[in-house]
MILODREN-553382 format. One line per field, with one value per residue: x negated, y negated, z negated of N, C-alpha, C in turn; chain; residue in one letter; residue number from 1. Coordinates in nm, 3 decimals. Layout:
BEGIN
n_c1 <- [X,...]
n_c2 <- [Y,...]
n_c3 <- [Z,...]
ca_c1 <- [X,...]
ca_c2 <- [Y,...]
ca_c3 <- [Z,...]
c_c1 <- [X,...]
c_c2 <- [Y,...]
c_c3 <- [Z,...]
c <- [A,...]
r <- [a,...]
k <- [NUM,...]
REM end
This chain:
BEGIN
n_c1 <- [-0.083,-0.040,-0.101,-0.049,-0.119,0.148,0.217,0.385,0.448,0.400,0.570,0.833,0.817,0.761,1.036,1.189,1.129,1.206,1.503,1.552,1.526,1.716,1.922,1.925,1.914,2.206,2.349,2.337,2.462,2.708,2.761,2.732,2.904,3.121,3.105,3.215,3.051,2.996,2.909,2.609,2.612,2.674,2.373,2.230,2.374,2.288,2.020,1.961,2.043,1.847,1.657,1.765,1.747,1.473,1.402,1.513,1.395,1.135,1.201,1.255,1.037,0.671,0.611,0.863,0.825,0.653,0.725,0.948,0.803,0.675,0.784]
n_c2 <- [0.118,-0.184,-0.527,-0.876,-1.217,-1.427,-1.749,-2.060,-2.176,-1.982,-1.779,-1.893,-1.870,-1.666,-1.591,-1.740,-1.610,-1.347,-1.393,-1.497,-1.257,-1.090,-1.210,-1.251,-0.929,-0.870,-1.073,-0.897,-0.642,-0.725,-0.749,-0.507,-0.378,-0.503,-0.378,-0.113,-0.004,0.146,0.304,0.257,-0.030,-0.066,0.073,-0.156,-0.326,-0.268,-0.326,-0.582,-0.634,-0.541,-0.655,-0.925,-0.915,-0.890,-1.149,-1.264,-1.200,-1.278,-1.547,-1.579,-1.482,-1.438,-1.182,-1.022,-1.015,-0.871,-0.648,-0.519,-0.523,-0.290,-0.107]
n_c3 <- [0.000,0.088,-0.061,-0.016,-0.061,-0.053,0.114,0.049,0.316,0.482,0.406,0.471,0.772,0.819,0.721,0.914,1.174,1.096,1.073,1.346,1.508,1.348,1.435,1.727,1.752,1.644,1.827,2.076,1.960,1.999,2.238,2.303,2.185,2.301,2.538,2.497,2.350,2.058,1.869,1.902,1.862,1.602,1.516,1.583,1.426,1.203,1.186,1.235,0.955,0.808,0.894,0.817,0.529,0.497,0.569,0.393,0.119,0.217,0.196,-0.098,-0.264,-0.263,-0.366,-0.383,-0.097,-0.071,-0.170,-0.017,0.221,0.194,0.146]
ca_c1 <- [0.000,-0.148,-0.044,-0.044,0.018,0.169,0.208,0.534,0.499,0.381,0.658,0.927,0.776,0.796,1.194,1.247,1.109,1.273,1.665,1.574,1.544,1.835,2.055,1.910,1.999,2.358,2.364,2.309,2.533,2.820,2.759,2.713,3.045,3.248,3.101,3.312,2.924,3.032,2.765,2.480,2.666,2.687,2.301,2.221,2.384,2.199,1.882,1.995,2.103,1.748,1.590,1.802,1.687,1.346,1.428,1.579,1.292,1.055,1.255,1.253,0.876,0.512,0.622,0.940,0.833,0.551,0.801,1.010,0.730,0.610,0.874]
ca_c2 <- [0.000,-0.368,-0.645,-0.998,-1.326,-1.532,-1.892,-2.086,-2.214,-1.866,-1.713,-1.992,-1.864,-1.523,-1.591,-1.800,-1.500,-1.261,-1.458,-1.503,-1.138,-1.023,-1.292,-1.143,-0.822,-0.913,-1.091,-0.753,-0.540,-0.752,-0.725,-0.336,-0.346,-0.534,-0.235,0.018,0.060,0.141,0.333,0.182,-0.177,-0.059,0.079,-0.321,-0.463,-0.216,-0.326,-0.691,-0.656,-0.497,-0.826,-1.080,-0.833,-0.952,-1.291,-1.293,-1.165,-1.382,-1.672,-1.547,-1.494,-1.343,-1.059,-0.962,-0.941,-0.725,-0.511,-0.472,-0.431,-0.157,-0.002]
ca_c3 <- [0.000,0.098,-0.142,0.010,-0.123,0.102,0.040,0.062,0.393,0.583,0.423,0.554,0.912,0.850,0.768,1.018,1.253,1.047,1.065,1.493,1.541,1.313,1.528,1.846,1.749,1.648,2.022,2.153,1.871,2.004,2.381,2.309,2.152,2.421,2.635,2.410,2.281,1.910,1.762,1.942,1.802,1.456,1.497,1.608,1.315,1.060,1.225,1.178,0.819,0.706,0.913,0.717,0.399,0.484,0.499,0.238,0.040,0.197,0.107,-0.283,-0.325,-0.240,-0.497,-0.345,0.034,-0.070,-0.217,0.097,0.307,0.141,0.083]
c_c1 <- [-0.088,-0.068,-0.129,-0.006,0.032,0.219,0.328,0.550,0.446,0.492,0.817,0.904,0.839,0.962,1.271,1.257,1.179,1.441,1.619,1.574,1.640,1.995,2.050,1.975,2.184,2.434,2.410,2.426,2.689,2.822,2.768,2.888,3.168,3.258,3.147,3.179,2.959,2.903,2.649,2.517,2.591,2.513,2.185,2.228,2.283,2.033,1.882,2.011,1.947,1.661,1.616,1.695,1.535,1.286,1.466,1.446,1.154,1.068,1.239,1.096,0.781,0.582,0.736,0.934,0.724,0.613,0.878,0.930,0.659,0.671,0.951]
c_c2 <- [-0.125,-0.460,-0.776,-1.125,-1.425,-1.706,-1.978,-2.124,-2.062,-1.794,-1.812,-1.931,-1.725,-1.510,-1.622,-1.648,-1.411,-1.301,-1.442,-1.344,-1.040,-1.139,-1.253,-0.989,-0.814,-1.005,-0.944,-0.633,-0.594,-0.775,-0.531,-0.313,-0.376,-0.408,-0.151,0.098,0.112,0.158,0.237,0.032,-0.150,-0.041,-0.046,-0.383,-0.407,-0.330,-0.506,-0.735,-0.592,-0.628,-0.950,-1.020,-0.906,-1.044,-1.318,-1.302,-1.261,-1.525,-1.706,-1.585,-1.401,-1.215,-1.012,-0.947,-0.845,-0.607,-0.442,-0.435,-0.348,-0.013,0.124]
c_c3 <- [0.000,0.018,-0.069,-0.039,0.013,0.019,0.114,0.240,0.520,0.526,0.475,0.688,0.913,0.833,0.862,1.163,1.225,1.076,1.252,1.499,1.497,1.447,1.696,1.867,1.744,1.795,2.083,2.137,1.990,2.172,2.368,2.297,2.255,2.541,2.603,2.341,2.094,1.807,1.799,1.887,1.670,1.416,1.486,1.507,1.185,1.051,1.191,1.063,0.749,0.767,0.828,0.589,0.373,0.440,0.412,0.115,0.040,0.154,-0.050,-0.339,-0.232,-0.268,-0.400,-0.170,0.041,-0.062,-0.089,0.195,0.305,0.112,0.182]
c <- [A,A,A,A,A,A,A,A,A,A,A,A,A,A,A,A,A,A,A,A,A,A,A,A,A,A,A,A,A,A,A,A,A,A,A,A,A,A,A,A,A,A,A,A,A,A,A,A,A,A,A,A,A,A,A,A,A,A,A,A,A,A,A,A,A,A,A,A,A,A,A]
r <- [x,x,x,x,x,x,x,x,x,x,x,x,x,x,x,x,x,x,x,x,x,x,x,x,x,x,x,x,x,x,x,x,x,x,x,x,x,x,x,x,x,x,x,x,x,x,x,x,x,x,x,x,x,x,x,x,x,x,x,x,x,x,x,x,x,x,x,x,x,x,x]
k <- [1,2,3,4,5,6,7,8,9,10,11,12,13,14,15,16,17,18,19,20,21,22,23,24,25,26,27,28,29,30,31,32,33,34,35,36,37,38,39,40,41,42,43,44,45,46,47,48,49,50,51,52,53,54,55,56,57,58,59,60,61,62,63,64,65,66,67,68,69,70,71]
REM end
């Protein structure tokens, strides 16, 4: 396991990156879906919802995006 500290404004980046690629995905989930895509949607939004997760984490602290990316 690598422990990093990250410092307030590299983790602002890494959310920002982290929130564009869950909203990309959710683009995608909901074009899948208009296609009668269901599962492949639903597999989109998971993948979206562990991206926000990220952000989220990097938003919080150093400490808690270690944890998620280690995890």
């Amino acid at each position: 396991m690598t422990w990093h500290h990250y410092t307030k404004n590299k983790r602002a980046r890494i959310a920002a990156e982290y929130d564009h690629y869950a909203d990309e995905l959710l683009r995608e989930a909901s074009q899948l879906e208009a296609a009668g895509q269901q599962d492949s949607a639903a597999i989109h939004r998971r993948g979206a919802q562990a991206n926000r997760d990220v952000a989220d984490a990097a938003r919080e602290s150093s400490r808690r995006l270690n944890e998620i990316l280690n995890s």
